[in-house]
N, C-alpha and C positions, 0 to 999 in steps of 0.2 A: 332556058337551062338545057345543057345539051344533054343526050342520053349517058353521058360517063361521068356527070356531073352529081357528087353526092350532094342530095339536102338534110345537112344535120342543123340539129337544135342547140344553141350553148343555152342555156337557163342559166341565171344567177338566180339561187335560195336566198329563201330569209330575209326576205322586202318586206319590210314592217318594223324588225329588229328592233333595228337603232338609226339615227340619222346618218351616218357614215353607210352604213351600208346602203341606204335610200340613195342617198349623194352617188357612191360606185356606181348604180343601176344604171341613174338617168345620165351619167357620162356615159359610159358603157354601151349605153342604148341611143343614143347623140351619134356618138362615134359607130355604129355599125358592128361594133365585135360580141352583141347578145342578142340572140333573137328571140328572148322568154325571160320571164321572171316571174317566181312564185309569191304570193304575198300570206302575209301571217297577222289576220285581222284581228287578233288580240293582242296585238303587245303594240308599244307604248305610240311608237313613231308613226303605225301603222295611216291612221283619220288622214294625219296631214301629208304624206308621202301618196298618200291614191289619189289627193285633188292636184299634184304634178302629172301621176301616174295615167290618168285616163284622159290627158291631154297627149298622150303621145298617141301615134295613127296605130290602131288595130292589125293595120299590113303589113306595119314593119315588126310586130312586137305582141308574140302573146301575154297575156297577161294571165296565173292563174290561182288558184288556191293551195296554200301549200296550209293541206290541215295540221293542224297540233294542236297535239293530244297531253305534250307533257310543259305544259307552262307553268313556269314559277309561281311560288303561292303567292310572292309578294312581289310586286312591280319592282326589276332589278335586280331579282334576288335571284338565285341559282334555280338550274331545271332540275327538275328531280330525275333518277335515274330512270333505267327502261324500263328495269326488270321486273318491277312491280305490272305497269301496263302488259308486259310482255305472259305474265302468269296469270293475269286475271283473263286476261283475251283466249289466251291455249287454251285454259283448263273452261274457259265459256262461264265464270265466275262475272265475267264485266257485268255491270248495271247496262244493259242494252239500254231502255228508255232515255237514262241520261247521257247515253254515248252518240242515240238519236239524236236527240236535241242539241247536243252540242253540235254534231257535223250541221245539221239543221242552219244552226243561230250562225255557222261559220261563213255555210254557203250566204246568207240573208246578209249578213255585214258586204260581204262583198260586192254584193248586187249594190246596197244600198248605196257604197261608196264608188263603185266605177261605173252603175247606173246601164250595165251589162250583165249577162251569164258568164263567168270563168270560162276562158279559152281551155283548158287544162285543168286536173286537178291528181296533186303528187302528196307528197306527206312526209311534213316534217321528221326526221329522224327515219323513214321513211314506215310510218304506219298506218299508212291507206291500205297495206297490205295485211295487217294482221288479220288474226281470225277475228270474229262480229264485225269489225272494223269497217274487212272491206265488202261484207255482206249487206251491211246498212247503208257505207256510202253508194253501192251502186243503185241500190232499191230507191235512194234519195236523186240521183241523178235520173235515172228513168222516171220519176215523179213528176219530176221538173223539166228535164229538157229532151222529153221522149222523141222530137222532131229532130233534134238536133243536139246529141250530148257530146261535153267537153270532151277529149280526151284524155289518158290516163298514163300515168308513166308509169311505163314496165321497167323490173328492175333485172331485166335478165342483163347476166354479165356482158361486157365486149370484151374485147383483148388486155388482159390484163397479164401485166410482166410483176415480180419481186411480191411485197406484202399486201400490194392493194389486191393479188388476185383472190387471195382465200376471204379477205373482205367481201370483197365483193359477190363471193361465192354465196359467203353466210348472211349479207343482207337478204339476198335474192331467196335462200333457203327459207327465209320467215314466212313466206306466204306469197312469193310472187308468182307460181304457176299457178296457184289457185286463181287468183286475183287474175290473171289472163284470160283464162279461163271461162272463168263467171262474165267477166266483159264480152269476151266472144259471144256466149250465149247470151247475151243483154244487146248486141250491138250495139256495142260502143268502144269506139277506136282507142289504140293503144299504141304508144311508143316500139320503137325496137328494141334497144337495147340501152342498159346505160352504164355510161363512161362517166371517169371524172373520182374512181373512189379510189381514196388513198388513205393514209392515216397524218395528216396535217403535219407531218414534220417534210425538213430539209430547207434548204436554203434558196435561192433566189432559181439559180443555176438548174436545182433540181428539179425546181417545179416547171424549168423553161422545157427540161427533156421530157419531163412528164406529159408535158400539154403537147409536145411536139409528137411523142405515141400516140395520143389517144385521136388526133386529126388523121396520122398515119392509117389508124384501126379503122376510124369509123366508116360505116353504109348509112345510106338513106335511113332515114326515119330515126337514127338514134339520139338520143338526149346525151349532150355533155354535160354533168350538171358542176358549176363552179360556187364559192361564196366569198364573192368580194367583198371588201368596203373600203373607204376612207378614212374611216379612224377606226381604234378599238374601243369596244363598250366594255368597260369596267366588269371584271368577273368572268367577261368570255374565253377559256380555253383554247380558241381558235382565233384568237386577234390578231398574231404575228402571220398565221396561214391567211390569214382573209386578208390585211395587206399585199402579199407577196401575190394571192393569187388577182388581184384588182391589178397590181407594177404589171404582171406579165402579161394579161391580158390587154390594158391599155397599146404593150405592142406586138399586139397581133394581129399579123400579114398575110390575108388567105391567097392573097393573089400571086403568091411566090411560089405557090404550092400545087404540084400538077401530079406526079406519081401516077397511083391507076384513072387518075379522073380529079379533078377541080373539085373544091369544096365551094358550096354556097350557102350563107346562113339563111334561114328563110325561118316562118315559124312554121310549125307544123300542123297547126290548124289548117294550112294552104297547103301541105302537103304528104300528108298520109288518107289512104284510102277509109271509105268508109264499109262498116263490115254489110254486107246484105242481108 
């Protein structure tokens, strides 16, 4: 990799979902255009998508935890909203003990089904970052992997043009300089920055210019994060955007692309520094 060569991340969310989206992954990840995928060890597809999943090589493809917090009360059935998680966490109302246990039981599924530690660990809807949230998960990753912890996706914004900027503004506002923060002090490595937020609408076209900025944007270390699939799961909001963003991705061409520097996808377990 030469010196003007960026290494960014694309992660595909939401590995576990549904089988369509599993299926995107491991084409996705076949073909070279994802070097990450999070998995979501409670829901439905998840058991039998990680004994594909942890056949594929380590080098080519992190694998990590994408915790969630706000899963359907009933297999299929709708997620609940934030805002509840989001006021119980502010105001420091959450049941800490049971918020342990769950990041706990989430990391242990993982283990138990890819028979590794999480290369990464990011969060659903992204609430790895809340308050207690990300004060437990980090306490829980120095517990465990004090020699060698996963890395953590920061959600500081990249370059963002039109409505995904203030998005992305106000995810990052939820807790991500803390959450950097505390990982600094813990030494444990963190992403740069991340791309990829939008509000799931437009059409084929729009999402080809979108992805075509955010390769523009990116530096080393940052995370794109995308969520493809195959098909749509019944009741998803996001089924038409999760198609359209799997069509666009299937044709994407990094080696066309030179600007200030070549993009390489690489995972970034191989390539961000670790803190001293």
């Amino acid at each position: 990799m030469t010196e003007a060569t960026r290494c960014l991340c694309i992660c595909a969310d939401d590995f576990g979902m549904s089988a369509g989206i599993n299926s995107a992954v491991f084409d996705l990840a076949e073909q070279g255009k994802i070097s990450a995928t999070s998995g979501m060890v409670r829901r439905d597809a998840w058991e039998e998508g990680a004994k594909v999943l942890k056949l594929i090589d380590p080098v080519r493809l992190d694998v990590g935890l994408h915790l969630d917090l706000t899963r359907p009360a009933l297999a299929g059935g709708p997620e609940p909203g934030l805002l509840g998680l989001l006021a119980r966490t502010y105001t420091r109302t959450v049941f800490a003990p049971g918020l342990r246990a769950d990041i706990r039981d989430q990391l242990t599924r993982f283990e138990d089904a890819m028979g590794r530690a999480p290369a990464f660990v990011d969060g659903h809807r992204h609430v790895h970052q809340f308050p207690v949230v990300r004060e437990l998960l980090v306490e829980e990753i120095v517990r465990r992997y004090a020699a060698s912890p996963p890395w953590i996706r920061n959600t500081a914004p990249g370059a963002q043009h039109g409505p995904g900027r203030l998005k992305a503004r106000v995810i990052h506002a939820l807790g991500g300089a803390r959450l950097a923060a505390l990982a600094a002090q813990r030494g444990i490595p963190m992403s740069s920055r991340l791309l990829g937020v939008y509000d799931f609408s437009g059409d084929m076209q729009r999402h080809e210019q979108r992805l075509s900025e955010w390769l523009s944007a990116c530096r080393t270390g940052d995370v794109l994060m995308c969520h493809p699939s195959a098909g749509i799961l019944p009741g998803d909001p996001h089924g038409g955007a999760r198609l359209r963003e799997y069509a666009v991705l299937r044709g994407l061409v990094l080696a066309a692309r030179t600007g200030s520097g070549g993009i390489a996808l690489a995972p970034l377990s191989r390539c961000l520094p670790r803190p001293s």
